[in-house]
C-alpha positions in Angstrom: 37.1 32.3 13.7 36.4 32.8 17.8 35.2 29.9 18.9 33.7 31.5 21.7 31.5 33.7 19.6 30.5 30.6 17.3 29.6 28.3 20.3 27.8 31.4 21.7 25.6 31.5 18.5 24.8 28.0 19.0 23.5 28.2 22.0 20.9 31.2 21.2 20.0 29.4 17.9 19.4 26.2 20.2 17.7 28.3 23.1 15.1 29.3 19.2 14.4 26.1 18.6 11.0 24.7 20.4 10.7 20.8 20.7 13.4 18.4 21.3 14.4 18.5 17.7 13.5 20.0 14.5 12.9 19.7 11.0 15.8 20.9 8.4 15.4 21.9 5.0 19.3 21.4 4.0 21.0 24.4 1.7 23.6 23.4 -1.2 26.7 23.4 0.0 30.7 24.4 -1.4 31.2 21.2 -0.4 28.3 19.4 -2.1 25.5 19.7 0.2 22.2 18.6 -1.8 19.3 21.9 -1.4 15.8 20.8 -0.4 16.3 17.6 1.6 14.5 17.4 4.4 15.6 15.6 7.8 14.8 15.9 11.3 17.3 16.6 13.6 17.9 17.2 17.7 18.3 20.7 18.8 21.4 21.0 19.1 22.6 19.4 16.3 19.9 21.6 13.8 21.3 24.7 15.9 24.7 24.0 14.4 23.5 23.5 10.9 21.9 27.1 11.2 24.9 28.7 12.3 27.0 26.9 9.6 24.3 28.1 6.8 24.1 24.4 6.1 20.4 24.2 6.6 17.3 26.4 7.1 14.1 25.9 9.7 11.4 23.9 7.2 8.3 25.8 7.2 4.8 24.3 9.3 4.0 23.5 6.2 7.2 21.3 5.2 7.2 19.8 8.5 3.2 19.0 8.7 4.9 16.9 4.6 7.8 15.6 6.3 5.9 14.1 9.3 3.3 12.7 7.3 6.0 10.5 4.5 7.4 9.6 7.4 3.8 8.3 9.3 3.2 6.3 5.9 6.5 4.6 5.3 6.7 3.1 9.0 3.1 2.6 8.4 4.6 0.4 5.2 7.2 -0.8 7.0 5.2 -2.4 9.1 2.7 -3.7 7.4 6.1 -5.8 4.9 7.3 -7.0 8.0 3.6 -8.0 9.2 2.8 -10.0 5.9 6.5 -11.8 5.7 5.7 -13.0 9.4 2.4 -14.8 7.9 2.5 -18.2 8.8 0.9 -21.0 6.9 0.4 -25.1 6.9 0.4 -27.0 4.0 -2.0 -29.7 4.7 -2.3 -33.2 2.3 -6.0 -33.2 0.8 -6.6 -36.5 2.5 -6.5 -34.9 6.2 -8.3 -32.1 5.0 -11.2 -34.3 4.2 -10.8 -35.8 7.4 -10.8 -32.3 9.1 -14.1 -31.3 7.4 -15.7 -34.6 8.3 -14.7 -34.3 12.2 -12.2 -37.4 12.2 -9.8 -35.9 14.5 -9.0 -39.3 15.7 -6.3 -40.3 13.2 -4.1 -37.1 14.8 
């Protein structure tokens, strides 16, 4: 293989790509590459799956799916890591009573 040529292909696939990275629809592989997963990648690592026939461009549609799963599981994510910060206070039922009543003096 000329390297040249291969690096050369790069570069014009990279030059194709618009954004600073793009979305990857990954092919099966000799080497057991799974088809249909979808991951985003920077250019010039996506340019290099192209070349190697490892992956394909996903299609607006795929990429408006991708974005989307992705928008709701940090939206998820977020809202677990929210809810374990939720602090509480056990109070005894005798202060609570003097809470309600306004007896802030025994604090």
């Amino acid at each position: 293989m000329n390297l040249n040529s291969y690096y050369d292909k790069i570069r014009e696939t990279e030059q194709q790509i618009s954004g600073d990275s793009a979305v990857l629809v990954s092919q099966e592989t000799p080497d057991g590459g799974r088809p249909g997963v979808l991951t985003e990648a920077p250019k010039r690592t996506a340019a290099r799956l192209l070349v190697e026939g490892a992956a394909r461009l996903a299609t607006a549609a795929e990429t408006a799916t991708f974005h989307a799963a992705n928008q709701k599981a940090k939206t998820e994510a977020d809202d677990a890591a929210a809810a374990s910060k939720l602090q509480f206070t056990v109070v005894p039922a005798a202060e609570l009573q003097s809470l309600k009543r306004g007896n802030l003096a025994k604090a």
